[in-house]
C-alpha positions as CSV (number, residue, x, y, z in Angstrom):
1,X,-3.8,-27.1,-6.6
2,X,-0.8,-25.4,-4.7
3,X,1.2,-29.0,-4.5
4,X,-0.1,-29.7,-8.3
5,X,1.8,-25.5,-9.5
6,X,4.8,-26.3,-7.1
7,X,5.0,-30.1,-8.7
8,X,5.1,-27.8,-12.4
9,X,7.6,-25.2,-11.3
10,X,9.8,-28.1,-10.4
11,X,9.9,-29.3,-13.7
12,X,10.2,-26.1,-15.1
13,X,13.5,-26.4,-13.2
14,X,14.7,-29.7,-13.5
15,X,13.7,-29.4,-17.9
16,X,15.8,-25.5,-17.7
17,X,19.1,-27.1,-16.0
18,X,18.9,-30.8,-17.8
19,X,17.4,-30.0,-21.6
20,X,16.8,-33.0,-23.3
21,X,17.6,-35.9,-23.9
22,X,19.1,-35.3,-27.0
23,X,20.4,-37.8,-29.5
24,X,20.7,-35.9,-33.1
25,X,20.6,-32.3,-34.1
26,X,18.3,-30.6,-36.6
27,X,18.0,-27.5,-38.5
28,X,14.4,-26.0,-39.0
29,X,13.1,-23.9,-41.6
30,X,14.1,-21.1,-39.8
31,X,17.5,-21.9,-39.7
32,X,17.6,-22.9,-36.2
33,X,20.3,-25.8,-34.9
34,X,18.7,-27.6,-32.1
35,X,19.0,-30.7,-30.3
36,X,15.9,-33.6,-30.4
37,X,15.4,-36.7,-28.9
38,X,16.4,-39.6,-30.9
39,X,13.0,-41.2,-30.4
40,X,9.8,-39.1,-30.5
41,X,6.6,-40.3,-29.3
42,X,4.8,-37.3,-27.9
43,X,4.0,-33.6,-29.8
44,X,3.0,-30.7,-28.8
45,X,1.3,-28.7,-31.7
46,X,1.4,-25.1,-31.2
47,X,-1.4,-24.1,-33.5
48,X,-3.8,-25.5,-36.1
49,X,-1.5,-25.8,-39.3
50,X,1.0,-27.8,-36.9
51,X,-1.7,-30.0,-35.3
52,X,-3.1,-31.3,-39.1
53,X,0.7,-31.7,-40.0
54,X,1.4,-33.9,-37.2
55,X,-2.0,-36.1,-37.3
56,X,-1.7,-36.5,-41.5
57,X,2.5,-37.4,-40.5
58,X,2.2,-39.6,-37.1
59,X,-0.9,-39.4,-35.4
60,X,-0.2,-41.4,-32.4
61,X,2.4,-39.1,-31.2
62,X,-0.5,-36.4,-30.5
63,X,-1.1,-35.0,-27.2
64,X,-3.9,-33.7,-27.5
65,X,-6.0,-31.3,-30.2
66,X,-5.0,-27.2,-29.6
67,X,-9.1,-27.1,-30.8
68,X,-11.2,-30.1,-30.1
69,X,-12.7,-31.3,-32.9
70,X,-16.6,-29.9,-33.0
71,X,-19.1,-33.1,-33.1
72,X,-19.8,-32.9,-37.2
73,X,-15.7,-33.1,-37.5
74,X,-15.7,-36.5,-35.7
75,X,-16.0,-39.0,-38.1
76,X,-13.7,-38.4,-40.4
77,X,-11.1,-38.9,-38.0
78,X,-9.9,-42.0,-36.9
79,X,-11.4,-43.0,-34.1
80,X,-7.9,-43.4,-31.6
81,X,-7.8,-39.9,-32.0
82,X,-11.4,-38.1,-31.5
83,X,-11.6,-37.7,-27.9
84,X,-7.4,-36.8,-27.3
85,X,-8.1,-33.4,-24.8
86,X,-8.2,-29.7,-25.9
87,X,-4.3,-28.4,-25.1
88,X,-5.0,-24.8,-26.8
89,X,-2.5,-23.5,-28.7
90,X,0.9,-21.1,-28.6
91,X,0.7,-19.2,-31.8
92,X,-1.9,-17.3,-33.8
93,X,-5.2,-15.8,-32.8
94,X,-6.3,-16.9,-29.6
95,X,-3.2,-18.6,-28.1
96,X,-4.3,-19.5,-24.6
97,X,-1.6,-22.5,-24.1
98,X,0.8,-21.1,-21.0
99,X,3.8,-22.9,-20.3
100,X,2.6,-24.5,-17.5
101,X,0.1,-26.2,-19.4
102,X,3.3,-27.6,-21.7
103,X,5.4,-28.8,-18.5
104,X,2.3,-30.5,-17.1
105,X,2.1,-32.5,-21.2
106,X,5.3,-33.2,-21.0
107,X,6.3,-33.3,-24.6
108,X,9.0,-34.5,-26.2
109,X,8.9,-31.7,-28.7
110,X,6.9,-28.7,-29.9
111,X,5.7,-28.2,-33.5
112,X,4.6,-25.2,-35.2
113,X,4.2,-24.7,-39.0
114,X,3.6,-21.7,-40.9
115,X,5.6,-18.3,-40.7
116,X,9.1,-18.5,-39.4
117,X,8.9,-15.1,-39.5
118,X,10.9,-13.3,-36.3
119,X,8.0,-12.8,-34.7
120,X,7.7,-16.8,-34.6
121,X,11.3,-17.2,-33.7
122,X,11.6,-15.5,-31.0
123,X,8.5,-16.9,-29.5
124,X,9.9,-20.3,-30.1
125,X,13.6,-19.6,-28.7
126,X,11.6,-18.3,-25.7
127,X,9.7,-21.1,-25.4
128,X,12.8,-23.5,-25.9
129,X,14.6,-21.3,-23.4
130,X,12.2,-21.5,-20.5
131,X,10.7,-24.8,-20.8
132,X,13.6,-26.7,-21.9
133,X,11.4,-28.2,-24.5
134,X,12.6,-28.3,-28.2
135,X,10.8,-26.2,-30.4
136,X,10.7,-26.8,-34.0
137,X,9.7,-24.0,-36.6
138,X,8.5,-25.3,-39.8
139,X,7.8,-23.2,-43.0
140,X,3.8,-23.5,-44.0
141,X,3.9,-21.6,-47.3
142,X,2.1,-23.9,-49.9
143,X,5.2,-24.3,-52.3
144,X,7.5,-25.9,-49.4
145,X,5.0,-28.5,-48.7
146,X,7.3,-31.5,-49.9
147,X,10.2,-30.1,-48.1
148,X,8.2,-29.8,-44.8
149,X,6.7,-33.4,-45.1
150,X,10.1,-34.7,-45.6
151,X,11.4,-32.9,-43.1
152,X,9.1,-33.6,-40.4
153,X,8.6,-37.1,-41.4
154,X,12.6,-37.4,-40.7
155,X,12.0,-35.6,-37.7
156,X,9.5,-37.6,-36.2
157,X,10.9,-41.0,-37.1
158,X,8.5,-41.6,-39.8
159,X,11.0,-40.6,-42.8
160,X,8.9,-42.9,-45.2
161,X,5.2,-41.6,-44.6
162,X,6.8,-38.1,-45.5
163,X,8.4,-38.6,-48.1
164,X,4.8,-40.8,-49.5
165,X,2.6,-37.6,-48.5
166,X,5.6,-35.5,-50.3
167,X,5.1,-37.2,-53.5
168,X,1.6,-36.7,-53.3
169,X,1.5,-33.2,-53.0
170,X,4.4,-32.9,-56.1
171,X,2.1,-34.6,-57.8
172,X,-0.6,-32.6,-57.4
173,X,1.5,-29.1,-58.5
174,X,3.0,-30.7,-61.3
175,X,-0.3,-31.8,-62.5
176,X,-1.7,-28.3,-61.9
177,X,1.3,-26.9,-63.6
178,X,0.7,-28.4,-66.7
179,X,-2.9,-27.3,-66.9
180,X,-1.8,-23.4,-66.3
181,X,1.0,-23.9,-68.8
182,X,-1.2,-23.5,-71.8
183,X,-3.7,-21.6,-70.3
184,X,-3.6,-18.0,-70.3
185,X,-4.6,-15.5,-68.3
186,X,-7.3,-14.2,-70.0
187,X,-8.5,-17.9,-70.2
188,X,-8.4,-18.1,-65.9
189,X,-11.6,-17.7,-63.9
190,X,-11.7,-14.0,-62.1
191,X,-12.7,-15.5,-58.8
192,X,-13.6,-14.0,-55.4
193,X,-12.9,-15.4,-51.6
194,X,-16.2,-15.0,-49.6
195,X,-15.5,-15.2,-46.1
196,X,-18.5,-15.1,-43.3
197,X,-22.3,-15.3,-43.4
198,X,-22.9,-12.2,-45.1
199,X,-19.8,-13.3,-47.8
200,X,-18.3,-9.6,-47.1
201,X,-14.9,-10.6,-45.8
202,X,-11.8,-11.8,-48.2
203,X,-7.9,-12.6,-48.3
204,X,-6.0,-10.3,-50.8
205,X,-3.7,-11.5,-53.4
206,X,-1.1,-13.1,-51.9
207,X,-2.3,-13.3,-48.7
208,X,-1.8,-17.2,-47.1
209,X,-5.8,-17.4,-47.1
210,X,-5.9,-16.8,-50.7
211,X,-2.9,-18.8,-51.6
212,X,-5.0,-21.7,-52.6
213,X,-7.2,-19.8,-55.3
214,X,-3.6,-18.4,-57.0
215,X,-1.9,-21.7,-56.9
216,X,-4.8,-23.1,-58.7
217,X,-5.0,-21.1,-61.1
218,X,-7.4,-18.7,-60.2
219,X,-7.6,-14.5,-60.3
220,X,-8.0,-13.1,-57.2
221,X,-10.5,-10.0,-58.1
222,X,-9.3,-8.6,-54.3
223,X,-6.3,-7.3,-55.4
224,X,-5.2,-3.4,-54.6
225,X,-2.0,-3.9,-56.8
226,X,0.3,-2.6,-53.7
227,X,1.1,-5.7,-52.2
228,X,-0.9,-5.2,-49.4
229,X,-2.0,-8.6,-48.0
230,X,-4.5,-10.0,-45.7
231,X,-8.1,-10.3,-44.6
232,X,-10.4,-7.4,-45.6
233,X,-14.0,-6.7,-45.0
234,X,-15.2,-5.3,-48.3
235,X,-18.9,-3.9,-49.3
236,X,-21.0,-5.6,-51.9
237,X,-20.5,-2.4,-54.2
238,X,-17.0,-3.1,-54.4
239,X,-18.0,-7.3,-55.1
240,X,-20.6,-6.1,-57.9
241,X,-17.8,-3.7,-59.5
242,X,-15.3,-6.1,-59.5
243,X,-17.9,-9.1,-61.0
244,X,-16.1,-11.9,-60.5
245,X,-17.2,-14.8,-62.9
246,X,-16.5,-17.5,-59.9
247,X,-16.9,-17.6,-56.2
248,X,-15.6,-19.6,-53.5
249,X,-17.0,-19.9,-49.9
250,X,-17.0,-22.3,-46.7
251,X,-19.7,-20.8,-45.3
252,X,-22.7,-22.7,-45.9
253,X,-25.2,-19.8,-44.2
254,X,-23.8,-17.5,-47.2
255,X,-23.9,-20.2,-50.0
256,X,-27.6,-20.6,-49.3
257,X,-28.7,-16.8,-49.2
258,X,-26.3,-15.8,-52.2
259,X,-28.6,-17.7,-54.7
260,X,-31.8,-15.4,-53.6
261,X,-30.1,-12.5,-52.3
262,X,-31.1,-9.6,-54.6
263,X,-28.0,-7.8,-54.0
264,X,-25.8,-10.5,-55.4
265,X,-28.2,-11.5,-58.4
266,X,-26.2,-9.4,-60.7
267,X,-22.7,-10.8,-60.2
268,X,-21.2,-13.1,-63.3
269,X,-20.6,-16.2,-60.8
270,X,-24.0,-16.2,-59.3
271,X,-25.8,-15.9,-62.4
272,X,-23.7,-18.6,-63.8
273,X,-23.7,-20.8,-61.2
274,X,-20.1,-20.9,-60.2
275,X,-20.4,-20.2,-56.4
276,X,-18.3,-23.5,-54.8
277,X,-19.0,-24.6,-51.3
278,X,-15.8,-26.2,-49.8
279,X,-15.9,-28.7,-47.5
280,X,-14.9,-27.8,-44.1
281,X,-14.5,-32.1,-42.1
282,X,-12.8,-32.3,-40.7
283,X,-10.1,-29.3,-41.7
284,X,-11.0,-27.2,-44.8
285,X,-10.4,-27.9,-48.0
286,X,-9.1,-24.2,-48.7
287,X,-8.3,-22.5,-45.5
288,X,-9.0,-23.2,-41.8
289,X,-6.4,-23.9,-41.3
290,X,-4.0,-23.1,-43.7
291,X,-2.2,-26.5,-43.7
292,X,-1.4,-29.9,-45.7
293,X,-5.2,-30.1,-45.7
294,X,-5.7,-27.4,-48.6
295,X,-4.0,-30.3,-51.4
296,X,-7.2,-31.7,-51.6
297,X,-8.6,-28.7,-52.1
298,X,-6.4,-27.5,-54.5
299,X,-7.0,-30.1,-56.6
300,X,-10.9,-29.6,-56.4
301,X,-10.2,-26.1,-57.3
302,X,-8.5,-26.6,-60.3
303,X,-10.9,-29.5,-61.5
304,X,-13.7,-26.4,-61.1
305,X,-11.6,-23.7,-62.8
306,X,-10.3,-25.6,-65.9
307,X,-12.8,-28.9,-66.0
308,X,-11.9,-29.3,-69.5
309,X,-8.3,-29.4,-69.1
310,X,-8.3,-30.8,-65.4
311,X,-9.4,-34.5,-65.3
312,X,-10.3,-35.4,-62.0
313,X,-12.5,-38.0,-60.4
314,X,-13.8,-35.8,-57.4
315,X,-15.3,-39.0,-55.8
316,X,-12.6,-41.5,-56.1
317,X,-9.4,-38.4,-54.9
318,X,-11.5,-37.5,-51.6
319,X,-11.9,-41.4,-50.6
320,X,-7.6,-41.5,-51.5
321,X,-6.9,-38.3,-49.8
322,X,-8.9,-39.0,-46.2
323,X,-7.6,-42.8,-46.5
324,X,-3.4,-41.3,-47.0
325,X,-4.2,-38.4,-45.2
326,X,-6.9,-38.6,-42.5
327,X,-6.3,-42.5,-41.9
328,X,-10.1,-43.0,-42.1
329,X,-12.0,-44.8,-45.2
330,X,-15.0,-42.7,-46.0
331,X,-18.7,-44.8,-46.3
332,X,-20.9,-43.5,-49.3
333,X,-22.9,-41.0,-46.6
334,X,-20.0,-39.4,-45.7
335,X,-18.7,-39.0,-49.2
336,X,-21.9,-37.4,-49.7
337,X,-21.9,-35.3,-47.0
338,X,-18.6,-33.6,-48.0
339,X,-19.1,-32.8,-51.8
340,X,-22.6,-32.4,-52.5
341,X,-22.7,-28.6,-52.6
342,X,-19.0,-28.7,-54.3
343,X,-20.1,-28.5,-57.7
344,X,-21.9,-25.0,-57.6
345,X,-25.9,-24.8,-59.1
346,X,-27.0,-25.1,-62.8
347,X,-27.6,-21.2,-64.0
348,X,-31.3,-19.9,-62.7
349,X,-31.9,-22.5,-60.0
């Protein structure tokens, strides 16, 4: 164990006075000049939203999974990738990942992807500074995900794949665009995040967690009007005043009760049937995390808010998304398994 720490320090070192091996400079989202490898064949991911990014761009340059994937994620990903190790991760809530950890991977670079906030800098430049490692920031918000899928796709070598998963997801906002351009707000579901078992926490508007409900179309109901932004727990008084005619959840322990729980029976969307369970396999289809993985998603969402406006072959996009996406073709029972509570209930079920 000693010799193993004393063999890591050294290449703490040797990585602080060498750098890289650097070929080409880029500039991240964040503004940031630094110097990469010409070739890249291993990645670091320094949190969820970079680890989806970087299997959906070039899977085989993966170290490892800063979460292993839990059993029922399994197969739907591709099967050279299931059993990569557990690295942890560098950013958001529980980063356990030290730099030791790092040296012994021996990436060629780190990726992270979502705020480039200075908060994020300065743990990156840190990061780049100690470790010698480059350390690339990349800017998650939902409207630059062409520009990041072209831009890590160049990074990574794999310019082409980017710029294919970059037309995808144009496609999929310009197609949602036209819907919301003739349709009013008044005409726009009033809908509600419910986050949890008991369906009591949300994302206020504008928050990242939310992001996916706005960008579809949808109302958020959890909105304070002072730009304040975020996950709140809320009370079901608050839910029943607010009575928001659609609900979204992952949380298949609260989709269940919310049909026969008395204290929801009163709410618009449950008597109406419009509570939507969203697929969580192997990343969710709205949040967790809030990555490339919310596009298919997003255009489930829209198919539910606006069916009449939205056409959209649910079956037929999920089987193209996790083929371009996920690298895996989906069999009928695993189709089934992801969208069979997607569609909400028929009214008084």
């Amino acid at each position: 164990m000693i010799l193993q720490r004393l063999a890591i320090v050294a290449g703490l070192v040797i990585a602080l006075l060498t750098g890289p091996a650097s070929a080409r400079q880029i500039v991240d989202s964040a503004g940031r000049t630094i110097d990469i490898p010409d070739r890249i064949d291993r990645v670091y991911a320094a949190g969820p939203p970079a680890m989806v990014l970087l299997y959906a761009l070039k899977p085989e340059a993966m170290v490892g999974w800063p979460r292993r994937p839990y059993p029922e994620e399994l197969p739907f990903i591709a099967e050279p990738y299931r059993d990569l190790p557990e690295t942890g991760r560098l950013t958001g809530r529980g980063g356990e990942a030290n730099l030791e950890v790092v040296l012994g991977i021996a990436p060629d670079l780190i990726l992270d992807f979502g705020s480039v906030s200075d908060t994020y800098v300065s743990l990156a430049d840190r990061v780049q500074s100690q470790t010698g490692i480059p350390y690339v920031l990349i800017d998650g918000r939902f409207a630059n995900t062409a520009e990041a899928l072209r831009l890590v796709g160049d990074i990574l070598g794999v310019a082409e794949r980017g710029d294919a998963l970059a037309r995808y997801s144009e496609a999929t906002f310009a197609k949602i665009d036209s819907v919301l351009a003739v349709t009013p707000p008044s005409d726009r579901p009033r809908t509600y995040l419910a986050r949890g078992p008991a369906g009591l926490e949300t994302g206020l508007k504008g928050s990242i967690n939310t992001e996916i409900i706005e960008r579809a179309g949808g109302i958020n109901v959890a909105d304070p009007g002072n730009g304040q932004r975020g996950l709140v727990e809320t009370s079901i008084e608050q839910v029943i005043v607010a009575d928001p005619d659609t609900i979204v959840t992952w949380d298949r322990a609260f989709y269940d009760a919310v049909w026969t729980d008395p204290l929801w029976q009163g709410i618009d969307a449950v008597a109406n049937g419009r509570v939507y369970l969203s697929p969580t396999a192997p990343f969710g289809w709205i949040d967790r995390p809030p990555s490339i993985n919310r596009l298919i998603g997003l255009n489930w969402l829209a198919a539910s808010f606006f069916p009449d406006a939205f056409a959209f072959d649910l079956e037929a996009e999920t089987r193209r998304f996790y083929k371009l996406f996920y690298h895996v073709d989906l069999t009928d029972s695993e189709l089934a398994t992801l969208i069979e509570w997607t569609k909400g209930r028929p009214p008084q079920q």
